[in-house]
N, C-alpha and C positions, 0 to 999 in steps of 0.2 A: 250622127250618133243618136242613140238613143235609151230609153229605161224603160220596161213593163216592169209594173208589180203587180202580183197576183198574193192575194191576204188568203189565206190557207183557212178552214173553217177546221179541220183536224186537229191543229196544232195552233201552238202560240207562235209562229212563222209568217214570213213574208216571203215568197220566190220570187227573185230581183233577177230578171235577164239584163243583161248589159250589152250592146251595140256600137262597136265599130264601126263604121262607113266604108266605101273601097274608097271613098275621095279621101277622108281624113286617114286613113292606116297608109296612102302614097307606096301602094307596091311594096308593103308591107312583109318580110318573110314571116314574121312573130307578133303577137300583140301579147302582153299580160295587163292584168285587172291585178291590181297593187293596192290595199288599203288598211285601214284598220278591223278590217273579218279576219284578215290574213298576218297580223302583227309586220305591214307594210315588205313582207318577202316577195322579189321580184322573180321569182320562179314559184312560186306556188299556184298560182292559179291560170295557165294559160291558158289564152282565149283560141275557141275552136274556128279556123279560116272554112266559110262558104265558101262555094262553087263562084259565085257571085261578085267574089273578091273580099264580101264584110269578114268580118270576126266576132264571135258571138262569147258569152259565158252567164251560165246562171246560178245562182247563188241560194241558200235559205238562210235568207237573216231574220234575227229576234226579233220580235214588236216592240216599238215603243224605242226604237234607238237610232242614234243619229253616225253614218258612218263615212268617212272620209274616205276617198279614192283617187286615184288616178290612172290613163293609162300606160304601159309602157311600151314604145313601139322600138323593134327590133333591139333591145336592149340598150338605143342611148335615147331616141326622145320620148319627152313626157307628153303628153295631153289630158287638157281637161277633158269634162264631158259638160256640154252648153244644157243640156238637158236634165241638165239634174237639178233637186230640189233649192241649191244653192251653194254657195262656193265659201270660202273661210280660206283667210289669212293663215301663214304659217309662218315659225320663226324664223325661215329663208327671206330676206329680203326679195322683194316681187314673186312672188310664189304664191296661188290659190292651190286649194284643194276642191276636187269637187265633194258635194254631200250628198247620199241618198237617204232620204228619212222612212221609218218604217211604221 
């Protein structure tokens, strides 16, 4: 998995690509990108499937804020992303979140 940010000089923006793997999405029909940009809706943001097998999706978030994600693979598992800025505790018992900071 993976993250690029690109910091926008136009705007007070961050373009945030997000990165599936074909090893981590395991023959994947679906990924979605689930977090707090999206008020946590697991149909809002689905991620586009490469040729390649990955899954991709990018995003324009505000500067200067910290947002929680995860992703959802064929609507029952979760995954983090290892590559993100850091991970945080949720009120689920054993449960991270990942973070992208902007």
């Amino acid at each position: 998995m993976s993250i690029k940010k690109q910091f926008l000089k136009s705007r007070p923006e961050c373009k945030v690509k997000f990165r599936v793997t074909k090893d981590r999405a395991a023959g994947a029909e679906a990924v979605h990108l689930v977090g707090d940009f999206n008020d946590w809706d697991t149909s809002a943001t689905p991620m586009r499937a490469l040729k390649s097998g990955d899954f991709t999706a990018s995003l324009d978030l505000d500067l200067d804020q910290a947002y929680a994600f995860r992703y959802l693979v064929d609507g029952e598992t979760w995954l983090n992303d290892e590559d993100a800025d850091r991970s945080e505790e949720t009120p689920f018992p054993g449960v991270t979140n990942s973070v992208v900071v902007t």
